[in-house]
N, C-alpha and C positions, 0 to 999 in steps of 0.2 A: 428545499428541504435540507442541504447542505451548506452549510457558513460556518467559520469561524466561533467558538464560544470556548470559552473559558473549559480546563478542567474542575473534573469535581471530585475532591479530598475523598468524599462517603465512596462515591462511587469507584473507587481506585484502591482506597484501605477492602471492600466488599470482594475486589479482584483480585489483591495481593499482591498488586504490582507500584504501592507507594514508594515513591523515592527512587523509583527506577528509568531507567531510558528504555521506552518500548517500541519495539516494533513489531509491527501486527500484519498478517496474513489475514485479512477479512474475503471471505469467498470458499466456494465450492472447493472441497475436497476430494477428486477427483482422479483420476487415471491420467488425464492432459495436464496435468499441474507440476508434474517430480518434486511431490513435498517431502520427498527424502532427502533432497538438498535441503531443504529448513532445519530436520533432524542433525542433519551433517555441520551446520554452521552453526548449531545450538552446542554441540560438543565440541567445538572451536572455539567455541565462547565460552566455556565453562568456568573460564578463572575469571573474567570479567562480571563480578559479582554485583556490579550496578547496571547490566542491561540484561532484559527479559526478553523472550520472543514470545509475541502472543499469536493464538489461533483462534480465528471464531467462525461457525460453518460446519458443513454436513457434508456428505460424500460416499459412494462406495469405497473411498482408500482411509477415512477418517479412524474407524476402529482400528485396521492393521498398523494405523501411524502412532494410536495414545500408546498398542498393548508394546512396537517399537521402541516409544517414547520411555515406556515405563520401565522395560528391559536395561535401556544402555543408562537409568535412571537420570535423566535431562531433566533438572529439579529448576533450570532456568527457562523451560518450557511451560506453556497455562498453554490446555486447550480449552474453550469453552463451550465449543460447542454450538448446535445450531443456537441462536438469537430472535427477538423480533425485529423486523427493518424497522420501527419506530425508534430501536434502540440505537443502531447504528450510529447514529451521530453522538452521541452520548460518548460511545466505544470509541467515533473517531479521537474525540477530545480529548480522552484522557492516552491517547497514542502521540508516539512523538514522529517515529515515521511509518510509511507503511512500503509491503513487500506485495511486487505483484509480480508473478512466478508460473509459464509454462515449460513445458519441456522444448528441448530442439531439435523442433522439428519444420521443415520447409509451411509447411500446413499451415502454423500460426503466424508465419509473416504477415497475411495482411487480416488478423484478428486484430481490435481495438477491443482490451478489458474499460467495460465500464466504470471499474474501480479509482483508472486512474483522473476520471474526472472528479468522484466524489472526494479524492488525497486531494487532487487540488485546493476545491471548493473549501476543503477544511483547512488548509494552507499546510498540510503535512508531508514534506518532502517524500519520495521515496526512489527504492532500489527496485528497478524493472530488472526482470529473467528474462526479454519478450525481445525477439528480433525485430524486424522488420519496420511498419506503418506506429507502432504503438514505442518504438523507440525515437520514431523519425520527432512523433510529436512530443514525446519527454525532453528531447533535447532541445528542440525549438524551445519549448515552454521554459528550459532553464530550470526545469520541475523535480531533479532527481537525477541520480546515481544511474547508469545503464552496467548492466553487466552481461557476461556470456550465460546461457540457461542451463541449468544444470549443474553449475560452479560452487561449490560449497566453500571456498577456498574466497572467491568474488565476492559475494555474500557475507561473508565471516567482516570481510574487511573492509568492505562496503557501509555493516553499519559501525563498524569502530570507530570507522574516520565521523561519520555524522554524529556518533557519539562525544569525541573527543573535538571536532572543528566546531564550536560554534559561531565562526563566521560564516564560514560556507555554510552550513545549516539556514543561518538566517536567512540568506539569499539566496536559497532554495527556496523557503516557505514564502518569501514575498512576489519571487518572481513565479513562482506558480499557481498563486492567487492573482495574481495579478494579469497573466497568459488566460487564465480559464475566465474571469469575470469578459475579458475584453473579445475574446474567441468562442467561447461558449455557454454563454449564458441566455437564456432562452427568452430573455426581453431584447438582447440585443437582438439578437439573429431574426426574430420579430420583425423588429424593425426596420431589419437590412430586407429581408423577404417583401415586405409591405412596401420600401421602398423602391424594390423592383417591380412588386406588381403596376405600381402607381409609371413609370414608367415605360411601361408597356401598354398602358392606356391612353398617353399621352400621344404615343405611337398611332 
């Protein structure tokens, strides 16, 4: 369901985010998330008038974060709100990276967000808030920025540099396409399962 595809002009001028450097918070809006940090690196951002932060998703904390959003007027913030998952891939596309964000706390060390397979699969680098299991494997992957959780200050400058580096960007996006096809892709692992079983009956 997840691969690489072109963005789409309609669909981008439709969002208000043409011509811009996005990054996206795709996921649950939530209590375990501190998307006050996003708030916070959005007003850090504010003179950087060619990157947006986008939001798409639903959540008990989602209204307290737009009426937030609306107050401290963060006009380089979209939320969009809940979506359909058919849309998803669409949304990755037209994303240049993506922001996957808990709070710090011991509890999510050995959480794995499913998000960051679907960044990969889309070859879209990102900026993990996530301690633990879910950073072990961003960095193996070569996939993304790690930062401290809760860091607005990390974050802020996390995505300037991918803004502004498009070397490192690049080689983000190929070596995390490249980590996920080879490690998690559900023909290989298939195959590698198949070929244990077949092994075991050899036995």
């Amino acid at each position: 369901r997840f691969a690489w595809q072109p963005a789409d002009p309609a669909y981008a001028a439709r969002l208000g985010i043409t011509g811009k450097f996005v990054a996206a918070y795709v996921g649950t809006h939530g209590m375990a998330h501190g998307l006050d940090t996003l708030l916070d690196a959005a007003e850090l951002l504010r003179n950087r008038e060619d990157i947006v932060i986008l939001t798409a998703g639903d959540g008990a904390e989602r209204q307290r974060l737009a009426e937030s959003a609306q107050r401290r007027g963060l006009s380089n913030l979209v939320m969009l709100g809940q979506l359909p998952k058919e849309e998803m891939p669409r949304l990755w596309a037209n994303s240049d990276i993506s922001l996957v964000l808990l709070k710090r706390l011991d509890l999510f060390h050995t959480v794995i967000p499913s998000k960051i397979f679907e960044s990969m699969a889309m070859k879209k680098p990102m900026v993990l808030g996530v301690q633990g299991e879910a950073a072990r494997i961003v960095t193996a992957a070569g996939a993304g920025i790690c930062i401290e959780p809760e860091n607005a200050e990390e974050l802020a400058a996390a995505i300037s540099r991918l803004a502004d580096d498009t070397v490192l960007y690049s080689q983000l996006a190929e070596s995390s396409l490249h980590y996920v096809q080879e490690h998690y892709d559900r023909r290989h692992l298939a195959a590698r399962f198949e070929s244990v079983l077949q092994s075991l009956q050899v036995q």
